[in-house]
Structure formats: C-alpha cells, structure tokens
C-alpha positions in Angstrom: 102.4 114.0 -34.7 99.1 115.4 -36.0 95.9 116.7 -34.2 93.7 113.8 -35.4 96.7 111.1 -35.0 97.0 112.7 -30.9 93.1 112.7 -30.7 93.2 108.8 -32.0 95.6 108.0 -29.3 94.2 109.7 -26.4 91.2 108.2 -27.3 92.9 105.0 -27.7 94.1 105.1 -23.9 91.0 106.1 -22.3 89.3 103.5 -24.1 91.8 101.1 -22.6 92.1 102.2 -19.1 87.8 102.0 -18.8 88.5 98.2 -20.4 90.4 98.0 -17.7 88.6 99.5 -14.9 85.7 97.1 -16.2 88.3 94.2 -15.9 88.8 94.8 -12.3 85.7 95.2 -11.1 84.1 91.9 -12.7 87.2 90.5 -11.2 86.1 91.6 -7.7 82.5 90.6 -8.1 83.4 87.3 -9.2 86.0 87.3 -6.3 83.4 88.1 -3.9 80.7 85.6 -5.4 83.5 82.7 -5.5 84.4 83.6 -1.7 80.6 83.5 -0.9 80.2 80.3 -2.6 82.9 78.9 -0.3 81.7 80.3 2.8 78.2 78.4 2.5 79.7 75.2 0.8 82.2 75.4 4.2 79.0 76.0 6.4 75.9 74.5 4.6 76.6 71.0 5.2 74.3 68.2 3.1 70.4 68.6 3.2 70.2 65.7 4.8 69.3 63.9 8.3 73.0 64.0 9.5 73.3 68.1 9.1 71.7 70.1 12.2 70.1 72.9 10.0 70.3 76.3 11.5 67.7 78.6 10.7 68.0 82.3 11.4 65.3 85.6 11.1 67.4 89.0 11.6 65.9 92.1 11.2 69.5 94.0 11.7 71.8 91.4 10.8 72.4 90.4 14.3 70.9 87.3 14.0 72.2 86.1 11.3 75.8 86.8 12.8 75.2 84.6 15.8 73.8 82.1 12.8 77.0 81.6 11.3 78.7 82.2 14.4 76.9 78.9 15.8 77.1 77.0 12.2 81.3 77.6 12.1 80.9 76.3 16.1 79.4 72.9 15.3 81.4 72.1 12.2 84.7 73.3 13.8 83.7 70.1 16.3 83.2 67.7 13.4 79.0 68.0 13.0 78.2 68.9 9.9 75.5 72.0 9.8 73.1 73.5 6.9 72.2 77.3 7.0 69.1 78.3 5.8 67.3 82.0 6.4 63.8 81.8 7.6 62.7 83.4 4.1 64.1 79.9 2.7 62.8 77.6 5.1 60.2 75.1 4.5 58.5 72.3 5.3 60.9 70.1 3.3 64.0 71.3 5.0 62.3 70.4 8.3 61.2 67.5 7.6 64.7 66.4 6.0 66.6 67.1 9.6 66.6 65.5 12.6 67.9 68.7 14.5 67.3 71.8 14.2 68.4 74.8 16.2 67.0 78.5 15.4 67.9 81.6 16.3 64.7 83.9 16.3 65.4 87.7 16.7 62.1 90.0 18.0 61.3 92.8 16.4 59.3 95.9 18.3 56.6 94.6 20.8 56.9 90.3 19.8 56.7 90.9 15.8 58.6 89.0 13.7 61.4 89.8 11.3 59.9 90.7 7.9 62.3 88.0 6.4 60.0 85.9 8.8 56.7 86.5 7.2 56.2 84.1 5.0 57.3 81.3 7.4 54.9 82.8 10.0 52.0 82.8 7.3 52.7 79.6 5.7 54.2 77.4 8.3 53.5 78.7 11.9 49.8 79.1 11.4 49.4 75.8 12.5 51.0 72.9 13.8 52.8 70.1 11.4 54.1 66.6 12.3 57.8 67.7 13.3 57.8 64.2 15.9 60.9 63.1 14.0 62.9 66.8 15.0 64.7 67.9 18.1 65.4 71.8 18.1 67.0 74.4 20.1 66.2 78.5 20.5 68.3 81.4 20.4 65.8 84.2 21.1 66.9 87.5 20.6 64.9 90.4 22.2 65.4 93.3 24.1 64.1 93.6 27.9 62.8 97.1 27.4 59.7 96.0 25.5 57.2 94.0 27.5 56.9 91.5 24.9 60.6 90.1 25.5 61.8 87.6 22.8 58.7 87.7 22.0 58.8 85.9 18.8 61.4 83.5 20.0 58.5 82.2 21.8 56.4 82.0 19.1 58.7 80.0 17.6 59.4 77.8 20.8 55.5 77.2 21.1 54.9 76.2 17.5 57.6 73.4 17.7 56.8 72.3 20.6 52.9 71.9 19.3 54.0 70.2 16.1 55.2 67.3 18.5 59.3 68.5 18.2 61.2 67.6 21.2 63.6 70.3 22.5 67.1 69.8 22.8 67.3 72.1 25.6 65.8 75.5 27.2 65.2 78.3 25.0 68.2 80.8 25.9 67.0 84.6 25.9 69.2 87.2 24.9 68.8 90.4 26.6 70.4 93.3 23.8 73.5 91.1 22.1 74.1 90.3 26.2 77.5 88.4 26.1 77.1 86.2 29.3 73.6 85.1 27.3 75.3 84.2 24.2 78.0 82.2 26.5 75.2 80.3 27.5 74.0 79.4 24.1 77.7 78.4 23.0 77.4 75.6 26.5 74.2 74.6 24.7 76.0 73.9 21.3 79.4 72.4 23.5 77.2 69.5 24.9 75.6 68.9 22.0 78.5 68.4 20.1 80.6 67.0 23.0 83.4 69.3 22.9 84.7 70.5 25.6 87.4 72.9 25.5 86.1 75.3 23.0 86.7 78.9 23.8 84.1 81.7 24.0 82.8 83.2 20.7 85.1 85.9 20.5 83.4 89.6 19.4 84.0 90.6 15.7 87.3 92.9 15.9 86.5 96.8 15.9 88.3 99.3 13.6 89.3 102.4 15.5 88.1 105.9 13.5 88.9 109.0 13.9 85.9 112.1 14.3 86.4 114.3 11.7 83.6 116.7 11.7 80.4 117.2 13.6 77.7 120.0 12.9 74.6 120.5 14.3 72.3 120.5 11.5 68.6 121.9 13.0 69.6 124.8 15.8 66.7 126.4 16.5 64.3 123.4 16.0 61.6 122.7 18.2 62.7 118.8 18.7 65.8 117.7 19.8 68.8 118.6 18.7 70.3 116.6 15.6 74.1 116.2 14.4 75.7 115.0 11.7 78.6 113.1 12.6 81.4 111.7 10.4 84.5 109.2 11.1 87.3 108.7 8.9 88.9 105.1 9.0 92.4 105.5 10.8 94.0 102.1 9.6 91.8 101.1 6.1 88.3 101.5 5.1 86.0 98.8 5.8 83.6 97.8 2.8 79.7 98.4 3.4 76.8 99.0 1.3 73.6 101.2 1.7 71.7 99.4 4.4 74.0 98.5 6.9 74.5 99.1 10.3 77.7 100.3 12.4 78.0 99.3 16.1 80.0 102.5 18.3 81.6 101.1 21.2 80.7 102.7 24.5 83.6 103.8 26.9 83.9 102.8 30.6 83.7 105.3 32.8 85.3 106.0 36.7 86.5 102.2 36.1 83.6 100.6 35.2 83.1 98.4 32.3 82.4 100.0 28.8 78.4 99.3 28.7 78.3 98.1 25.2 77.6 99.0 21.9 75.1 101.2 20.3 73.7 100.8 16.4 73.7 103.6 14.1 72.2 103.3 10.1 75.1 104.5 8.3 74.2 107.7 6.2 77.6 106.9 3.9 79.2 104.9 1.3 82.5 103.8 1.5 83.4 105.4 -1.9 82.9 109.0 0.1 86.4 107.9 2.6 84.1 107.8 5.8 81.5 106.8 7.9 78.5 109.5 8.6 75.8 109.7 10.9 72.6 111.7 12.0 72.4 111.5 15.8 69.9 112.9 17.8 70.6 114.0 21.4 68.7 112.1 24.1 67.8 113.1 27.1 66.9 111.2 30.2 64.0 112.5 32.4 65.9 114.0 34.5 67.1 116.4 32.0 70.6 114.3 31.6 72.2 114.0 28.5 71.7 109.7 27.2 74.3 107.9 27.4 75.6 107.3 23.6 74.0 110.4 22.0 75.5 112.4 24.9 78.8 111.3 24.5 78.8 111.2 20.6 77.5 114.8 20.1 78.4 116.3 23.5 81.7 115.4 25.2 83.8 113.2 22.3 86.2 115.9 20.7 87.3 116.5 17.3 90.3 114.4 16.2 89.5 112.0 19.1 88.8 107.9 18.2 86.2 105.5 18.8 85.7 101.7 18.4 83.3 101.2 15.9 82.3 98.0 13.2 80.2 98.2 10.2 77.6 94.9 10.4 76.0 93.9 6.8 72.1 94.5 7.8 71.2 92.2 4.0 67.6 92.6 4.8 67.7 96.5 4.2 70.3 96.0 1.3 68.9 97.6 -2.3 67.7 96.1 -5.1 68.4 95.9 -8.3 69.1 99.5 -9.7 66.6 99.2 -12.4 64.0 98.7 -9.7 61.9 101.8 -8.4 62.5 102.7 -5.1 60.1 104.0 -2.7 62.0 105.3 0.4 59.9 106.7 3.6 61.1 107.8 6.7 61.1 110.2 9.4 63.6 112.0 11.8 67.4 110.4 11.8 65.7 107.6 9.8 66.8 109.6 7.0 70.4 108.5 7.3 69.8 105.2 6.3 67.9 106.5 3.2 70.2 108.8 2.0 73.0 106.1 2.1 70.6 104.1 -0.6 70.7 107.8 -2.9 74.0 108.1 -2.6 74.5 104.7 -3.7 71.9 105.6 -6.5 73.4 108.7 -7.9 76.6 106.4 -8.8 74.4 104.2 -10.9 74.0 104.8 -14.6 70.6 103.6 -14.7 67.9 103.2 -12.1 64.3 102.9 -12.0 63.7 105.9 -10.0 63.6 106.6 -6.8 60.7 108.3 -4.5 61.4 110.2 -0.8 58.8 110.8 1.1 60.1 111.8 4.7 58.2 113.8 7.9 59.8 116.1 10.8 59.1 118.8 12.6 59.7 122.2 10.6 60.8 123.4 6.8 63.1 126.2 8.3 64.9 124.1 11.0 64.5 119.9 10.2 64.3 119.7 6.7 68.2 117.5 6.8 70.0 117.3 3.7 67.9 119.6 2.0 70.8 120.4 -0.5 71.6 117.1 -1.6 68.0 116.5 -1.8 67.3 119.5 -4.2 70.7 118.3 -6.2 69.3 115.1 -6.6 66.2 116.2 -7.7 67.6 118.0 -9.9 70.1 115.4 -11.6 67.6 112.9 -11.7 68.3 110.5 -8.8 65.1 111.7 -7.2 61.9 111.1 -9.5 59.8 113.1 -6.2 60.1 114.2 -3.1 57.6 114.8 -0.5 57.7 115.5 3.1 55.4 116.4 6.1 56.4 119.0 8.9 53.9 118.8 11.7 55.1 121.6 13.5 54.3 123.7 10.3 50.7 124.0 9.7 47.2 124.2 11.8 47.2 120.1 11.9 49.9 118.4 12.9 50.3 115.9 10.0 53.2 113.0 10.1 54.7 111.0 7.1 52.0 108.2 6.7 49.6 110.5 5.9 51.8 111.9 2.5 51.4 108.1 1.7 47.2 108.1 2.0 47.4 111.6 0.1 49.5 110.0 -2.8 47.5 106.8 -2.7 47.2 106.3 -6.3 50.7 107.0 -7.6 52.3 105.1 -4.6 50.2 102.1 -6.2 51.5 102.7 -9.6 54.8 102.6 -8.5 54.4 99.3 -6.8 52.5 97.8 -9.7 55.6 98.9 -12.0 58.0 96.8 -9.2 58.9 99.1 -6.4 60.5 98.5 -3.7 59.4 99.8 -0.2 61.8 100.9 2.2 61.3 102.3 5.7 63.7 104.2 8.1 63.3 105.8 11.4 61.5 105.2 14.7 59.1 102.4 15.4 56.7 103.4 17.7 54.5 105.9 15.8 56.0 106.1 12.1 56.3 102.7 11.3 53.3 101.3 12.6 51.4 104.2 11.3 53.3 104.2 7.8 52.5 100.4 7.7 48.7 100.5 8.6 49.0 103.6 5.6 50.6 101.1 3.0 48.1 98.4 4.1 44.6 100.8 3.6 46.4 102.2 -0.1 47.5 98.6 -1.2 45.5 95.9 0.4 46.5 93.6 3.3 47.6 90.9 1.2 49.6 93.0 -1.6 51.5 94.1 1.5 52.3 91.0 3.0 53.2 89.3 -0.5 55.9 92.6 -1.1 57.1 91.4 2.7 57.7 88.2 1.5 59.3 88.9 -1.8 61.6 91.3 0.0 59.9 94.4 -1.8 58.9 96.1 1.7 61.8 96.8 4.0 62.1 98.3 7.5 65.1 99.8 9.4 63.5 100.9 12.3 64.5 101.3 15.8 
C-alpha cells in the first residue's frame, strides 16, 4: 500500500472516530436535556389554581434541593405542585395559585439570594393583593449571623402585608439542621393529609479516598493554606465549575458526627478528582477548627471521607463565548480556577479576566503556575492581583477593580459576566460597593438580575 493511499486511510479513521466522539456527546446532552425535561414535567404540575407552586431562592444550591425535595413530597401524596425559581416568579404565577409555599435561603447578614433580586425590586417593594393565596416558609439561615433567616422574614412580612393568609408558622432552619427540616416535612404531611410518609432521607455520600495534600504558602504571614485532593473510590460523580461539595464530619469519643462542611470545588471531573484549597482555622484558644483541622491536620493519606458534590446552578458559567470577569480573594480562588479549567477545554471563549488579592507575592500567590500557563495559552486575557502585605499600603482586591475602572466597564459593555469567590465579610461587600462606584447602582443590579454578576461567598 502506498504512502499517500496509508495517509488517506489514517486520515479516513481519525476523521471517523472525532464523527464519532461528536455523536456521543450530542447524544449525552440531548440525554441530559430529555431527562431534565422529565424531571420538571414530573414536578411542575399545571400553572393553575389546583398546583401549590413552590418557589425557591438558593444562593448554594441548598435551597433549591429542599425545593424539589418538598415538590417530589407533595406529588408523591397525589397534590400536584409547580416549581418556579425566584428569578422566574411573578406576579402572574401568584396570582394564578391558591397555595403557595417558599423556601427563602439568607444570604450574609438578612440579604437576599442574587437570584432573588429582581423579585425583591419588582415585587417585594410593596405590597400586592395576594387575599386569594395561602403560603408557607422554609427559611434558611444560619444562627451565627444576628440577622437569622433574615430574608425568610422578609419574605414572611411581605405576604402577610399583601393580605396572604399563612398556612402555618414560618419553620427556621438553623445550618441544613435535620430535626428543622423534619419539621417542615410535618408541615407539608398535614397539608396533604398523609400520614405515614418517612423522613426526607439525606442525598447518598460517595466515599473518596485522599490522595495528596501540600501545603501551598509555608512561610506566609496568614494562615496556613492546603491544597487538598480526593480520588472517587467507587465512580466519579459528574460536576461542573461552580459547584459545591459537602465533607462529612466524623464523630468523635461516641458522639454524633456534627455535620457537613461546604467546600467550592477547585476541579473538574475530566481531571479524575475532586481538589480543594483549605485554609486552617483556628479557634481563640489557639485550637485547630473543627473541619479544617481535621482535613489538613489529623486525616492521613490513603484514608476516606464522606463527601457529595451539590450543583450550586447560580455560580454555573456561561456561555463560553461570553467574557468572564472572575474576582476573588484567599481560598476563593478555588472556585475560580474550576471555571479556567473548565475554560482551557473550550475551543472558543470570550476571554477571561482574574483579578484576585492575598497577603504576599512570595508566599500566597496560589496557582501561580497554572496562572502564568494560562496566560500564556490564551485562557487568561489579564491577570491582576493585590498583596496587602507587600507594599507601604495595605491594598485588598476591590481596589484593582477602582484602578481598572474603565476596562472593567468595557468588558461589561461587550457582555461580561461577573463572578465573585471568597470571603464575605470584607471582600465581597467591599468588591461590590467597588463594582457599584465603576458601573452605576442600577447597571449592577440589572447584571444581578440577568445572572451576569455571581457570588460564591462564604
């Protein structure tokens, strides 16, 4: 057989085998969008008076977990239900039902979930004739902050103001408490008369293995930080950039494990296993916390944990050809570099911006490789970051978006998309009241409510 006859054929094959790789993966997506479809034709129930709707606004994914979780419990007992997020709802879903129940997760000190914004602007700023609706409340909150549940509340006060009659107390959850959530599944029993249905049962964990921890900044004048990773032991579980994994906690001297804790994963299931950037807590006393002590600390190598990956969709990307302006500080940059990583696979994109803020150069500056690699190849358009140990003024991520005003508002006006990662008190609020002086109040808010300005923060 000749060269050019063997070239011809070789080329023949590989021409084939990507026609077939193509193949299979429009299979999966339509798959996936099919299986969607049924899910919330299952769920979603008619838009009419007969269908309780059940709204949800998650800022982690949480919420709209115990959403479906409560839709599945009322249709399973023969009452139809319609799911709506509170991005969707409107005046004409509400005034279409005649019950309504909503779960309402808090965000930081009372705020509400940004896929709450426009509801809160549009609908909450005053009352509306909801006489015709009875309603129920999931809050979701965390006692820690003073403001507890506090947009649950909100919500509670607003319906009851627009003349809605409540179907019964609003149940507070205190941190995904289980005995709370009990108490909202009694709610849901009496109002659909069954009596013999069994707790919610927890979503199943997947047990992983450690694999590798290093410490990434030694030397650093803030707290130590690890990167941790975890290889499936029994499959891989699909995830996207944006999600969240929950680490179960183990008991200890015979007490009950004390939960979960929620990492953004740094990872893409494509790279075999879950990563993580975990900083190392300490208590006032000088004790190691709880999680962060036991994840970087005292769990060995080769040893296995309990953990699930949660979709978080309101910190999923979007489109690849969009721009993407990523800000963060600390381990916030895990759930960031999850979004490049998921980038760098794309053919096409419409370019992506870091700007990210620690302590040092020479100790905190995580990922730094990768970061240069990307720049490099393309993935990255820029990178900028603040160290505020470094220099005669301490200056913090929010003020590299005042300094690059003018081409962080170019990128916007082009379509980008905003997304935030890392701690709330301090960087977020000062990155937001940043975004808000360079862009305007109301540009801001209208990229909220789009779903052009994302927060994973924590």
């Amino acid at each position: 057989m000749t060269t050019d006859v063997m070239r011809w054929l070789w080329a023949a094959i590989a021409v084939a085998l990507w026609l077939g790789l193509i193949g299979l993966v429009v299979a999966r997506v339509r798959a996936t969008r099919r299986a969607d479809a049924a899910k919330a034709s299952a769920l979603s129930g008619s838009a009419d008076g007969d269908a309780v709707l059940v709204a949800f606004a998650s800022q982690t994914g949480f919420g709209e977990e115990l959403a479906w979780m409560t839709a599945r419990a009322l249709t399973e007992a023969g009452t139809p239900a319609r799911i709506l997020s509170f991005a969707d709802l409107d005046t004409a879903a509400l005034k279409v039902a005649s019950r309504a129940l909503f779960v309402a997760a808090t965000t930081g000190e009372g705020d509400a979930p940004d896929s709450a914004a426009r509801m809160v602007r549009r609908l909450m700023a005053a009352p509306t004739d909801l006489s015709h609706l009875s309603y129920g409340v999931l809050a979701l909150g965390d006692r820690g902050y003073d403001d507890f549940c506090g947009f649950g509340h909100a919500v509670e006060r607003w319906l009851r103001a627009s003349g809605a009659e409540p179907l019964f107390d609003t149940v507070e959850v205190d941190d995904g408490s289980a005995a709370d959530i009990r108490h909202w599944q009694h709610n849901l029993n009496q109002l659909t008369g069954a009596t013999a249905a069994p707790d919610w049962s927890p979503p199943a964990y997947d047990r992983w293995a450690l694999v590798e921890r290093e410490l990434l900044n030694p030397g650093s004048p803030g707290g130590p930080a690890w990167r941790l990773a975890f290889a499936p032991i029994d499959h891989t579980p699909s995830w996207e950039a944006g999600d969240i994994a929950e680490i179960g906690l183990p008991a200890h001297e015979g007490e009950p494990a004390p939960g979960a804790r929620e990492y953004s994963v740094a990872s893409l299931p494509s790279d075999g296993r879950a990563e993580f950037l975990i900083r190392l807590m300490r208590r006032p006393d000088g004790t190691p916390g709880l999680a962060s002590g036991w994840l970087t600390q005292t769990l060995d190598v080769g040893e296995t944990v309990d953990m699930r990956v949660r979709t978080n969709r309101s910190f999923h990307a979007p489109p690849p050809q969009a721009p993407m302006i990523l800000i963060g500080n600390g381990t916030g940059i895990a759930g960031l570099r999850s979004h490049l990583k998921a980038r760098a696979r794309e053919p096409r994109t419409g370019g992506a911006w870091l700007l990210f803020g620690e302590r040092t150069l020479a100790y905190d500056a995580f990922f730094d490789d990768e970061l240069q690699a990307w720049m490099a190849s393309g993935v990255l358009t820029r990178l900028d970051r603040a160290f505020s140990r470094d220099g005669t003024e301490k200056l913090y991520v929010q003020a590299l978006v005042a300094e690059h005003a003018r081409p962080l508002a170019d990128w916007v006006e082009r379509g980008a998309c905003i997304y935030v990662c890392g701690s709330l008190e301090g960087m977020s609020r000062g990155v937001h009241a940043a975004l808000e002086a360079v862009l305007g109040e109301e540009t801001l808010q209208a990229l909220t409510e789009s779903g052009r300005y994302r927060r994973d923060v924590y």
